[in-house]
C-alpha positions in Angstrom: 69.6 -9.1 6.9 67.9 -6.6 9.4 66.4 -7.5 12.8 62.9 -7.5 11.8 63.3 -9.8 8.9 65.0 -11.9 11.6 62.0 -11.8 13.3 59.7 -13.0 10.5 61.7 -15.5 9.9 61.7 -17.1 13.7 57.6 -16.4 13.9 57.6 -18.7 10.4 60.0 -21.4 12.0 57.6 -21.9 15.3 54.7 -21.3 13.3 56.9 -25.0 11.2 57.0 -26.4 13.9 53.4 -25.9 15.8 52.4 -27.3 11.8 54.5 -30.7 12.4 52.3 -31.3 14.9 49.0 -31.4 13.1 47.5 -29.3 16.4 43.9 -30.0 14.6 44.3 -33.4 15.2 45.9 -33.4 17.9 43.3 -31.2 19.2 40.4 -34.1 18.4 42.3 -37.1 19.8 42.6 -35.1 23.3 38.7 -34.7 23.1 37.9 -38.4 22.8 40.8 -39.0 25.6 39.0 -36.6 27.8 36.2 -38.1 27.6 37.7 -41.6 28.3 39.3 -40.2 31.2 35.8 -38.5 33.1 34.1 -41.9 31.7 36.2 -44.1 33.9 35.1 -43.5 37.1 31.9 -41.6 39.0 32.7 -38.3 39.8 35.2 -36.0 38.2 39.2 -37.3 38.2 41.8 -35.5 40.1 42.2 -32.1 38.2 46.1 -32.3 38.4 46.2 -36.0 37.3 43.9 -35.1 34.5 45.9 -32.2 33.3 49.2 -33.9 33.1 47.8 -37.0 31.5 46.2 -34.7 28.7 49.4 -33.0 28.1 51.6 -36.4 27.8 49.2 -37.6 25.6 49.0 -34.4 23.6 53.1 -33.9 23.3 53.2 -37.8 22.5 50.5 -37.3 19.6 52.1 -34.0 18.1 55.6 -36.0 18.4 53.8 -39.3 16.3 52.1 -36.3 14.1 55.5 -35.0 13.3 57.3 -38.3 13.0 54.5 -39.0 9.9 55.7 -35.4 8.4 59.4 -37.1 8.0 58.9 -40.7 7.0 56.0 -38.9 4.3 58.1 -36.0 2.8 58.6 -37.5 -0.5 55.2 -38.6 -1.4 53.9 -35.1 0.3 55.6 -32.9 -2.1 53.5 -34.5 -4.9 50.0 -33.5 -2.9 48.5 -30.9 -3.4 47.2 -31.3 0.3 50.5 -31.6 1.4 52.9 -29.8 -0.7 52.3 -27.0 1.7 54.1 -28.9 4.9 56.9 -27.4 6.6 59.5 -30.1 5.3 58.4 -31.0 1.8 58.8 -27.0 1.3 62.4 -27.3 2.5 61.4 -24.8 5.6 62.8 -27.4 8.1 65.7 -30.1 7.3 64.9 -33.6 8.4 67.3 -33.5 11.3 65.3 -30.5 13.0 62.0 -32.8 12.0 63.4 -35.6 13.6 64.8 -34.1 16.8 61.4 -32.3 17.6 59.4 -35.2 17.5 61.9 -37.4 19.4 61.7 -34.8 22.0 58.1 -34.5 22.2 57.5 -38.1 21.9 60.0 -38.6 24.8 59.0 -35.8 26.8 54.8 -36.7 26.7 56.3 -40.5 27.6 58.4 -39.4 30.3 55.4 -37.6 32.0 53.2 -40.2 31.5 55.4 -43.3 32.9 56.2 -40.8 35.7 53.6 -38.9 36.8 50.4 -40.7 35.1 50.9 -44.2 35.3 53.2 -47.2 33.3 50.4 -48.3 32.0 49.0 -45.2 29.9 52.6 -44.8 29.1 53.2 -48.2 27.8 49.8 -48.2 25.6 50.6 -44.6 24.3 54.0 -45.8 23.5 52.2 -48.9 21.3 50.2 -46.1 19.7 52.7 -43.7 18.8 54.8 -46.9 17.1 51.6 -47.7 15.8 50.9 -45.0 13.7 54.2 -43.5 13.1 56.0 -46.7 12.1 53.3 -49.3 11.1 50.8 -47.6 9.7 53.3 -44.7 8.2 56.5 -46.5 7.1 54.9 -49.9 6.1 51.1 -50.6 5.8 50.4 -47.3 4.2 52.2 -47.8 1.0 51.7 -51.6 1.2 48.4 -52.1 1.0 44.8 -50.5 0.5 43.5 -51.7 3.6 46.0 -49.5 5.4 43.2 -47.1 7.1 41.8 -50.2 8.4 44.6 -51.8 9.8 46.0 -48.8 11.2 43.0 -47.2 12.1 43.7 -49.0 15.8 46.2 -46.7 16.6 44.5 -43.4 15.9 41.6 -45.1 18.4 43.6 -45.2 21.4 42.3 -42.2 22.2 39.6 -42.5 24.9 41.5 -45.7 25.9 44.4 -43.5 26.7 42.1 -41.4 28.9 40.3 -44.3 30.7 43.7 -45.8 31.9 45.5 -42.5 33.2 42.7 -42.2 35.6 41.5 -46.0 36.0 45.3 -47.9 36.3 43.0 -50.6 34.6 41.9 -51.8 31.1 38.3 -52.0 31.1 35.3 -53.7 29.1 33.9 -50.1 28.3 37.4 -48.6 27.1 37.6 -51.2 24.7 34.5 -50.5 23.6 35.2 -47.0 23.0 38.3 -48.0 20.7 35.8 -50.3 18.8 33.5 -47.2 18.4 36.4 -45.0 17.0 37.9 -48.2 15.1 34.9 -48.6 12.9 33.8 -44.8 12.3 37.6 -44.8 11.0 37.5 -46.2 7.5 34.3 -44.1 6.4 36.0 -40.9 8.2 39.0 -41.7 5.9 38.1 -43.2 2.4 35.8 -40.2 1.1 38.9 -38.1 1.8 40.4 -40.9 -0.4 37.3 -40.3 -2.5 38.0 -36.6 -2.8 41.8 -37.4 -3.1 42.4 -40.0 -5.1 44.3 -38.4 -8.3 47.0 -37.0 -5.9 46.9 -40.2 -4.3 47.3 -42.2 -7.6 50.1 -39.6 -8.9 51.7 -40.5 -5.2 51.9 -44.2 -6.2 50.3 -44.5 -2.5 47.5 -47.6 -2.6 44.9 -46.3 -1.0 41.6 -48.4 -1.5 40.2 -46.0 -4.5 43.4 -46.3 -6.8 43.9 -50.0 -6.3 40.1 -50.8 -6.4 38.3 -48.0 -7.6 35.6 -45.4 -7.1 32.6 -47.4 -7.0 34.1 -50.6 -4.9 35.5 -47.7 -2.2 32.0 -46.1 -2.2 30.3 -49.3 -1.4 33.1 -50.0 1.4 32.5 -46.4 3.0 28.2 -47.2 2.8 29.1 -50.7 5.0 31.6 -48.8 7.1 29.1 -46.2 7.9 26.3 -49.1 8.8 29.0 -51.0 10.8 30.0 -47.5 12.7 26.3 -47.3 13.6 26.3 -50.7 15.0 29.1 -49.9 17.1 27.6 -46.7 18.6 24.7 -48.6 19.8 26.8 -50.9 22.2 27.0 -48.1 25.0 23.6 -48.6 25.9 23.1 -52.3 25.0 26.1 -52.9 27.6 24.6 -50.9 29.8 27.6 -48.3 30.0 25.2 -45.3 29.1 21.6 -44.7 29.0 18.6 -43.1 27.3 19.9 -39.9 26.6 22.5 -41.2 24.8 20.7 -43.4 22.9 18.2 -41.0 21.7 21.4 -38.5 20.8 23.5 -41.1 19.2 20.0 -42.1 16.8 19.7 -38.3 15.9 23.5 -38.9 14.9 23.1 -41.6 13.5 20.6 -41.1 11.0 22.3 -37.6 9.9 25.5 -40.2 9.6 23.9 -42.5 6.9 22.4 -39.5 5.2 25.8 -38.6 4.3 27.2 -41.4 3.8 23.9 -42.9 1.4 24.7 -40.0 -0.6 28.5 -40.7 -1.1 27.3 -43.8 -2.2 24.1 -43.6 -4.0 25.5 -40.0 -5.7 28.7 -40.5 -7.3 28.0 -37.7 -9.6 28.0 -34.9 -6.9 31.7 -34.8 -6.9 30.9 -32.1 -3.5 29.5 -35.1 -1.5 32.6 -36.8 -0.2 33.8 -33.6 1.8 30.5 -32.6 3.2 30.6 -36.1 4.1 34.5 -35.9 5.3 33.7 -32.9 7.4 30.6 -34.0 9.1 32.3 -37.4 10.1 34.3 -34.8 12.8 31.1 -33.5 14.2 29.9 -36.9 14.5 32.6 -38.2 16.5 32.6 -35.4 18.4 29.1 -34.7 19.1 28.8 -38.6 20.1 31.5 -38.1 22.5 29.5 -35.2 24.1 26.3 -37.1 24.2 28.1 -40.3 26.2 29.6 -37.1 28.7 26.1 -35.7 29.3 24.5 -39.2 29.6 26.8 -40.1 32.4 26.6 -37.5 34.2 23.0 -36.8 34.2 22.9 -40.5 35.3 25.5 -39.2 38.4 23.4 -36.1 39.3 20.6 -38.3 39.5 21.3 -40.9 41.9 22.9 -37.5 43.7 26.5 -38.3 43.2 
């Protein structure tokens, strides 16, 4: 073998592993802890506390990420959305899978007990078992409420944040989790929708193979409604004002459009993505409009 197929072959292994890390994700969880972290007190947090809270938080997510790549390998070769994955090719043995997410997992931990606080390090901890062992291992191919159930752990997000720069758990955190908790199960199940031959040929139970198309529909149309009622708590609380309120009504009613049509068109067979996809921008863009509301609210009583 020459040197520059040598070289391919090492770009394709790191480009393996960056995969077992699902970065996308990744990427999206350290938004919403972000913006738990610059929600939790007036003013902006220390730039160097910040920084290495984000990046134990990130190494602890991509090691969870890649801990789900090796407990899922059998049931990922039979996706089609995951045939693809580093280990169900055969591109990485389990070993290597196991030792790189042990290290990252240990590695974001250790930064976080030491340098962050026990506190973030303890909750990130309950996540990463959360969703890597619970929701993964167990509830996943146990039962069709396993999204909902397990959904806590991927909302620890912005909770995550709010602790690495607060020390505390707070009334508001909580409430973000809640908000992530119940935009969860609509985010999810018209994936499921999209999905749910591979899923079926998987033998995994998610909610449209054990109940069907129609009963899943209906459960992503209350989700959504439950979602918006969730979103509104900010400003009923009295954590963010008018600027979110009129953002997060804008988001809202472009949220139920999608999700009325999942529901009410069960012929377009195109909805369920468009409705997937959106679901990211929604989250996202509701995150941004709780940033600007607070502080808006901070440069105006001239903090």
């Amino acid at each position: 073998m020459n040197d520059s197929m040598l070289v391919v072959q090492r770009r394709i292994r790191w480009r393996d592993y960056w995969e077992l890390g699902k970065p996308r994700v990744v990427m999206v969880m350290l938004v919403c802890a972000l913006v738990g972290a610059l929600l939790a007190r007036p003013g902006l947090p220390d730039v160097s506390l910040l920084l290495l809270a984000m990046v134990g938080i990130g190494l602890a997510s991509m090691g969870a990420a890649a801990f789900n790549h090796l407990l899922d390998q059998r049931f990922d070769r039979l996706m089609v959305r995951t045939a693809r994955r580093p280990l169900a090719q055969g591109r990485l043995h389990p070993w290597q899978v196991f030792a790189y997410a042990s290290a990252l997992s240990v590695l974001g931990l250790w930064l976080l007990a030491v340098w962050v606080n026990e506190l973030t390090a303890a909750l990130t901890a309950a996540s990463l078992l959360g969703y890597a062992l619970i929701y993964t291992a167990f509830l996943k191919h146990a039962t069709p409420q396993n999204i909902t159930i397990g959904g806590l752990a991927g909302a620890a997000p912005p909770l995550l944040g709010w602790t690495a720069v607060s020390g505390q758990l707070e009334g508001d955190a909580i409430l973000l989790v809640l908000i992530i908790f119940a935009w969860t199960p609509s985010h999810f199940w018209v994936l499921a929708i999209h999905k749910h031959e591979e899923y079926r040929r998987a033998g995994v139970p998610m909610l449209p193979v054990t109940h069907g198309l129609a009963f899943t529909r209906l459960q992503v149309w209350l989700y959504a409604w439950l979602t918006v009622a969730a979103t509104l708590m900010p400003f009923v609380t009295g954590m963010s004002g008018w600027i979110y309120l009129a953002a997060v009504l804008l988001l809202n009613a472009r949220w139920l459009w999608f999700n009325g049509r999942v529901f009410y068109r069960p012929q377009d067979t195109d909805v369920p993505m468009q409705a997937f996809w959106f679901s990211i921008r929604y989250l996202l863009w509701l995150f941004a409009a709780l940033l600007l509301d607070h502080f808006v609210a901070l440069a105006l009583m001239g903090r």
